[in-house]
C-alpha positions in Angstrom: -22.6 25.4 -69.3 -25.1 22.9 -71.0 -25.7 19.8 -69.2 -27.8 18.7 -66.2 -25.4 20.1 -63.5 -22.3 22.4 -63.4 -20.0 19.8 -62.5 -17.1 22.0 -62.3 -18.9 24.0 -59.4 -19.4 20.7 -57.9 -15.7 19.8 -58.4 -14.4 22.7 -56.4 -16.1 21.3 -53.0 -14.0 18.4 -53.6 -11.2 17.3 -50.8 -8.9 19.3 -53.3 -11.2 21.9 -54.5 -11.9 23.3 -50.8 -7.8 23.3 -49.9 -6.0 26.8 -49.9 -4.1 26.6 -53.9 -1.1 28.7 -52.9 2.4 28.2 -52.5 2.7 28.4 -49.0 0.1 25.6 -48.6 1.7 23.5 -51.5 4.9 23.5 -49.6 3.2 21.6 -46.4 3.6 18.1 -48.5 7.5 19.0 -48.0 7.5 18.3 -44.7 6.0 14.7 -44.7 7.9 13.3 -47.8 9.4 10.8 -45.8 6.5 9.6 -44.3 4.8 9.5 -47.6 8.0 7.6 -48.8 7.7 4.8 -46.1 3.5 4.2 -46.9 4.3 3.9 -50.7 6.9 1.5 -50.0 4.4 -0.9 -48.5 2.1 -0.6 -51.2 4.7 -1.1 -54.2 4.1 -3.7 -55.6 -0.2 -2.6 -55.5 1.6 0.8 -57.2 2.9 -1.3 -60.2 -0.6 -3.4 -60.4 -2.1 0.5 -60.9 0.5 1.2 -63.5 -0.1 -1.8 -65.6 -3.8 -0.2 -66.1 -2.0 2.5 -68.1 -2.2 1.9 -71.8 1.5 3.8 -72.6 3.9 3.1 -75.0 7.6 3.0 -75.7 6.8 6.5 -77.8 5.1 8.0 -74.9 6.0 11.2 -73.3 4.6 11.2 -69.8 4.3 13.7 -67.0 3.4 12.6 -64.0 1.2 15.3 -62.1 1.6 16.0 -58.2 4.3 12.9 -58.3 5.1 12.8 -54.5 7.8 10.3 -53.8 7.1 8.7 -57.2 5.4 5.5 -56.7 4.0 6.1 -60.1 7.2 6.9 -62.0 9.2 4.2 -61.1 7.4 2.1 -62.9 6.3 4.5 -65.7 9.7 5.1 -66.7 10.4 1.5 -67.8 7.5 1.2 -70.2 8.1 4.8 -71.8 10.0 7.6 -74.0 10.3 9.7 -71.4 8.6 10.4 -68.0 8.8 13.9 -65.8 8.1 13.8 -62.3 6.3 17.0 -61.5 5.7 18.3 -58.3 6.2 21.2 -55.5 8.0 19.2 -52.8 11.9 19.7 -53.4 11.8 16.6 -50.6 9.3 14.4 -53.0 11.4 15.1 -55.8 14.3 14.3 -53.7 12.9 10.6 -53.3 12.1 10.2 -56.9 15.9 11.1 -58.0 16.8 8.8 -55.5 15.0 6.1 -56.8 15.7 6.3 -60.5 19.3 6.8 -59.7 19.2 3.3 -57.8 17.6 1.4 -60.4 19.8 2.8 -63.4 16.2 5.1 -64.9 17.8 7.5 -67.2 14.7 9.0 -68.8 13.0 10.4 -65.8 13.1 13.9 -65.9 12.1 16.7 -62.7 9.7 19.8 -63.1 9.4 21.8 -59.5 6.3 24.4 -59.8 2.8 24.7 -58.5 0.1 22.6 -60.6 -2.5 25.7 -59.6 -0.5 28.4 -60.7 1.7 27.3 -63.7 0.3 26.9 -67.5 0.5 24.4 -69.7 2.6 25.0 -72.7 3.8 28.3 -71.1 5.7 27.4 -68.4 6.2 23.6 -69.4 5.4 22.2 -72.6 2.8 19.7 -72.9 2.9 16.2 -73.0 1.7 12.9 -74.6 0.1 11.3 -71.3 -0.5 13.0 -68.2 -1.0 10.9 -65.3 -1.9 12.0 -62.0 -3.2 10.4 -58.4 -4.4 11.2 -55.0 -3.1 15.1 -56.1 -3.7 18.5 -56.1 -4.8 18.0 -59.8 -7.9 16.7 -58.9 -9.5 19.9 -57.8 -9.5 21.0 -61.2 -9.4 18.2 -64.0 -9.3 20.6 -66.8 -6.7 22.4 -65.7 -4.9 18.9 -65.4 -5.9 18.1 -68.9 -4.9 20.7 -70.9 -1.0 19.0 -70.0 -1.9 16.3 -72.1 -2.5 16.1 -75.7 -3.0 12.1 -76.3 -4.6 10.8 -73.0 -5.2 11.5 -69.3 -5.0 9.4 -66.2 -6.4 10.0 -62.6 -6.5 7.6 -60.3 -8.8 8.0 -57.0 -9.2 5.7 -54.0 -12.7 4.3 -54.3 -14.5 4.7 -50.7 -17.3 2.5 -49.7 -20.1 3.3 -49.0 -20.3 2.6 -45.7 -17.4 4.7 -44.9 -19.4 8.3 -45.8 -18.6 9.6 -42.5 -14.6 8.3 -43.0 -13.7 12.1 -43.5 -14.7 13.7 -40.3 -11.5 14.4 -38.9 -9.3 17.2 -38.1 -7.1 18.8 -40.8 -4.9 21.5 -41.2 -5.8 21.4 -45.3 -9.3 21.6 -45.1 -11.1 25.0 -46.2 -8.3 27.4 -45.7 -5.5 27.0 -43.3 -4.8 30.6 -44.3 -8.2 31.6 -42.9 -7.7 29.9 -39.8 -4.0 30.7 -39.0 -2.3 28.1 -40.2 -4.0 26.1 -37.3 -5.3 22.3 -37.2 -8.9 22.9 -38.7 -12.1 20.9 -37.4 -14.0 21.3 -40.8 -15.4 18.3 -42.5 -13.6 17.0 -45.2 -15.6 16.5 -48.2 -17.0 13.1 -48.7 -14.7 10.5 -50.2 -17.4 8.7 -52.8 -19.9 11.3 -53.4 -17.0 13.9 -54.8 -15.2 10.3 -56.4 -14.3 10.1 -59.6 -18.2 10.4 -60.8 -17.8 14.0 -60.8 -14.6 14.6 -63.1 -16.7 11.9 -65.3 -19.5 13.9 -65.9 -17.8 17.1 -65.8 -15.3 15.4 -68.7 -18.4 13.8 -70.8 -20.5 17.0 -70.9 -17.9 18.3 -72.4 -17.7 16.7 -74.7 -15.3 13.6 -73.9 -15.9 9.9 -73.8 -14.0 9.0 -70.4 -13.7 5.1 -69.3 -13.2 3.9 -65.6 -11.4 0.8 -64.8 -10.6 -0.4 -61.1 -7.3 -2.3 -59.4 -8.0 -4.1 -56.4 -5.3 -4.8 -53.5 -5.8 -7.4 -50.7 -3.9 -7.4 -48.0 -4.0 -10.3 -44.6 -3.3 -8.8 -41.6 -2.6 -10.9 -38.4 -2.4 -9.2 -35.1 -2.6 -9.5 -31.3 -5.6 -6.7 -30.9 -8.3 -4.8 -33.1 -6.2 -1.6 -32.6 -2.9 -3.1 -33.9 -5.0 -4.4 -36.9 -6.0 -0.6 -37.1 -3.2 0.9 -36.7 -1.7 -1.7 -39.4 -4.4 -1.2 -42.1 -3.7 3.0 -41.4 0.0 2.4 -42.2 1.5 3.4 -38.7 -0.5 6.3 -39.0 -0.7 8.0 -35.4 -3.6 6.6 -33.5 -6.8 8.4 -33.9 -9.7 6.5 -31.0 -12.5 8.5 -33.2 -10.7 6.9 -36.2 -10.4 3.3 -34.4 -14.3 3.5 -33.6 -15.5 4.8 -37.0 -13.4 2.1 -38.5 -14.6 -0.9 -36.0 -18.2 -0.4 -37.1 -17.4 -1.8 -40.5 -14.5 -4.1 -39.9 -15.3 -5.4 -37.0 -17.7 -8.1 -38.4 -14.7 -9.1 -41.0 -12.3 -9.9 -38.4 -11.7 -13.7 -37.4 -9.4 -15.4 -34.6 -7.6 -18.2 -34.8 -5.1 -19.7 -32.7 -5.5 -16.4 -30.6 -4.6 -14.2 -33.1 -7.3 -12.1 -34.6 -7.3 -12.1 -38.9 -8.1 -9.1 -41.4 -8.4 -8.9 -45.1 -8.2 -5.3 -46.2 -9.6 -4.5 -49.4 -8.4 -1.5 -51.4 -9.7 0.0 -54.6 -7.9 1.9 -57.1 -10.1 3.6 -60.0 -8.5 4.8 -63.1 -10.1 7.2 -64.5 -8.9 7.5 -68.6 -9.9 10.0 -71.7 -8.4 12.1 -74.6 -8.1 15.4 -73.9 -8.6 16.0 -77.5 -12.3 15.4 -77.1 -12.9 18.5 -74.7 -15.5 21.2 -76.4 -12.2 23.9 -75.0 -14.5 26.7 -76.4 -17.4 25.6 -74.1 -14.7 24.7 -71.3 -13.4 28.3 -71.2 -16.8 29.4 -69.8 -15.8 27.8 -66.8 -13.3 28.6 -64.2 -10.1 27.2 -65.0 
């Protein structure tokens, strides 16, 4: 591959590209679609702001990659032709039907598969936009953009840089469940910003494409008795983790302010959209790498 780096070998060491790809591992999001259900329903109306950074149009036929409870395709389908919620969870997919059939969305469409294993325009056809975040499909972008033929999406949380060490914690994704049983792992997950969206960047412009980034921000106040409710707050209700607390006190502890006896935290989230034409990818030069 001409360029500086192989960005596609750097790709797969990604918090995607180290997880096991098969089906068996694919079908662990079922069991948490709920939970994933109530954290998106906090952030909804942060999900539309993301949305709104979409350039799509009433034409547009969109597939929304690795859809999970559909916080994206609610408020795709509005604004489009046509919009397919593709993922492996029959659960996620169950909260996307859900959703459109409660708020009268007649053009959202289902697609239940693998995004590692099935092929564009073989076992799908392809589609206008392909938009896809926090998934699976960002362990191997090409793969992801060879379902699009007008233009690609992927959105990534943007980490700060002070939270490097955020993604030492236990997992039972991490290098390969298989390997280890199907057992919690204790690997370290792959660092947040340095495998960000600069990687899929440069992987995408050596190729040959001319990708743009863009960023949503989210604020939210939080108001609460203790630090560890403000923690547990800002981590959704995720079970409390003290490593987690600690790792998260050393950066947000100099934020926090009292008043009246009750302690006060902004939390500031980043969205980056990631945007380019698949069109533009050298595919000759692309095959040469592992897709």
């Amino acid at each position: 591959m001409i360029g500086w780096l192989n960005w596609r070998e750097i790709e797969k060491n990604n918090d995607w590209g180290v997880r096991d790809k098969d089906d068996a591992t694919a079908a662990m999001w079922n069991n948490d679609a709920a939970g994933w259900e109530q954290r998106t329903l906090k952030e909804r109306d942060y999900n539309r702001r993301q949305v709104e950074a979409l350039e799509l149009t009433e034409q547009d036929d969109v597939l929304d990659v690795c859809c999970g409870t559909g916080p994206l395709t609610e408020w795709i389908a509005p604004r489009v032709k046509r919009v397919t919620a593709f993922d492996f969870s029959e659960n996620m997919l169950a909260f996307v039907k859900e959703k459109a059939e409660k708020m009268g969305l007649a053009n959202v469409e289902y697609l239940q598969g693998n995004f590692n294993t099935m092929i564009p325009g073989v076992d799908a056809p392809r589609f206008d936009v392909a938009v896809t975040r926090h998934s699976p499909a960002q362990g191997n972008i090409l793969r992801f953009s060879r379902w699009a033929t007008k233009r690609c999406y992927s959105l990534n949380a943007v980490y700060g840089a002070a939270l490097l060490s955020r993604s030492k914690t236990a997992s039972p994704w991490i290098r390969s469940a298989s390997e280890n049983g199907g057992k919690m792992n204790f690997s370290t997950r792959p660092d947040g910003r340095m495998y960000g969206f600069n990687v899929h960047f440069n992987l995408l412009y050596d190729l040959g494409a001319n990708p743009s980034v863009d960023y949503v921000e989210n604020r939210t106040v939080f108001e609460k008795a203790s630090k560890e409710e403000l923690y547990t707050a800002v981590n959704q209700g995720r079970p409390f983790s003290k490593e987690g607390f600690e790792r998260w006190l050393t950066v947000a502890d100099s934020k926090i302010s009292e008043k009246d006896g009750v302690l006060i935290y902004t939390d500031i989230q980043k969205m980056s959209v990631l945007s380019w034409n698949p069109s533009e990818i050298d595919w000759d030069r692309a095959q040469e790498l592992d897709i």
